[in-house]
C-alpha positions in Angstrom: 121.8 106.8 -32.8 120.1 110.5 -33.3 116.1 110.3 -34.1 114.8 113.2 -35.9 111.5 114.0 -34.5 110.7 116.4 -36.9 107.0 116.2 -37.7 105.9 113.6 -35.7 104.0 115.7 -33.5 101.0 117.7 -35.7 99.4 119.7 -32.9 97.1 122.5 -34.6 99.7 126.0 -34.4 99.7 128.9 -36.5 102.9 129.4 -38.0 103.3 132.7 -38.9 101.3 134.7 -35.1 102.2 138.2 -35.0 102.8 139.4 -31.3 104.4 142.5 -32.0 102.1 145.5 -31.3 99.5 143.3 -31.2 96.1 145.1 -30.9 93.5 142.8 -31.2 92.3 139.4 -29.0 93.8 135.6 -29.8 90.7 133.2 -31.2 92.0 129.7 -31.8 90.1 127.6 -34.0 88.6 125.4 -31.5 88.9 124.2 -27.7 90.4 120.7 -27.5 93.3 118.6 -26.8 95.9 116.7 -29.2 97.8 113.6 -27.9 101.0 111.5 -29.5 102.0 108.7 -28.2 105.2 106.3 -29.6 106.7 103.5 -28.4 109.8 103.1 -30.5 111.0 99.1 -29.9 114.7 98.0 -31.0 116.3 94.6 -31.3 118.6 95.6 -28.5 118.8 97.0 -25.2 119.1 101.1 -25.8 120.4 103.9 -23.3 118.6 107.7 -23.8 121.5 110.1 -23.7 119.4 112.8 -24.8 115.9 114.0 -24.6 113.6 117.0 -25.1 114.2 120.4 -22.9 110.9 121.3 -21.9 109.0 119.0 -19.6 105.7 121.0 -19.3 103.9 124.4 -20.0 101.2 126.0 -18.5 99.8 129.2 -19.1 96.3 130.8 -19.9 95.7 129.5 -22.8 97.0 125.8 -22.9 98.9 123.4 -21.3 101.7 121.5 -23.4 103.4 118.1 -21.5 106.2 116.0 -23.3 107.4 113.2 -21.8 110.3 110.7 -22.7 110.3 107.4 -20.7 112.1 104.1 -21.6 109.3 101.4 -19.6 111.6 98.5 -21.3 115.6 98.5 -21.9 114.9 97.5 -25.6 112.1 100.3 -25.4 112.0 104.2 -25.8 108.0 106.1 -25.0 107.5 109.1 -26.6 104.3 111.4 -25.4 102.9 114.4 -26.0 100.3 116.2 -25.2 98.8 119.8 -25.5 95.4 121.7 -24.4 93.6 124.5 -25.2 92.1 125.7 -22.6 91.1 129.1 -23.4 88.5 130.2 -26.4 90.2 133.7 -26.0 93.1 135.6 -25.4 93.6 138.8 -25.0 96.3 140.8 -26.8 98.3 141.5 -23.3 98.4 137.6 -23.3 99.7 136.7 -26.9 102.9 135.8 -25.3 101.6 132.7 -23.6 100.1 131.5 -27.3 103.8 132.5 -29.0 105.6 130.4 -26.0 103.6 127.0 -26.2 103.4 127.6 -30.1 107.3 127.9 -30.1 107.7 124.8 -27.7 105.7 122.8 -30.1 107.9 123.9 -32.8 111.3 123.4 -31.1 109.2 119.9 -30.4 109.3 119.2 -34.2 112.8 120.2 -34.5 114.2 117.6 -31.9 116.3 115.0 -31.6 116.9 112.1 -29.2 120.0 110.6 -29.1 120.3 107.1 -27.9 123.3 104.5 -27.3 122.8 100.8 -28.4 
């Protein structure tokens, strides 16, 4: 069975960040923290055969963790859950803003594969 994850997980990114000869400091809208949480249940024992790449992020401006547990054999937990941490970045930095938006992106363009 493949799960398409794509959009389940609406943390706040801009789509569209220019890094490239970037001159001026990185604002985000607001300090905070986002969290998802699922807990898909089936009728059946299920085995994970794949999951999500990136376990955790941590950089100067956030901090991203996804984690894919199965607490039950009938019972997949799917969490995720990102940070701000910083009200600014500067412009030498955008790259840790472009690698935890791009994680959060590859996020939404996931798949889990499972075996019944």
């Amino acid at each position: 069975i493949a799960i398409d994850l794509g959009g389940w997980f609406n943390h706040i990114i801009y789509e569209n960040l220019e890094t490239t000869n970037r001159q001026l400091d990185f604002y985000p809208d607001f300090v905070g923290q986002d969290t998802y949480r699922y807990y898909l249940k089936f009728d059946k024992p299920v085995t994970l055969l794949k999951g999500i790449e990136l376990s955790e992020l941590n950089n100067a401006f956030g901090k991203l963790s996804i984690k894919i547990t199965q607490p039950q054999p009938d019972g997949i937990l799917i969490e995720s859950y990102f940070v701000t941490i910083s009200e600014m970045i500067t412009a030498d930095k955008i790259a840790d803003v472009a690698a935890v938006y791009a994680a959060i992106s590859n996020l939404n363009k996931a798949k889990l594969l499972l075996k019944l």
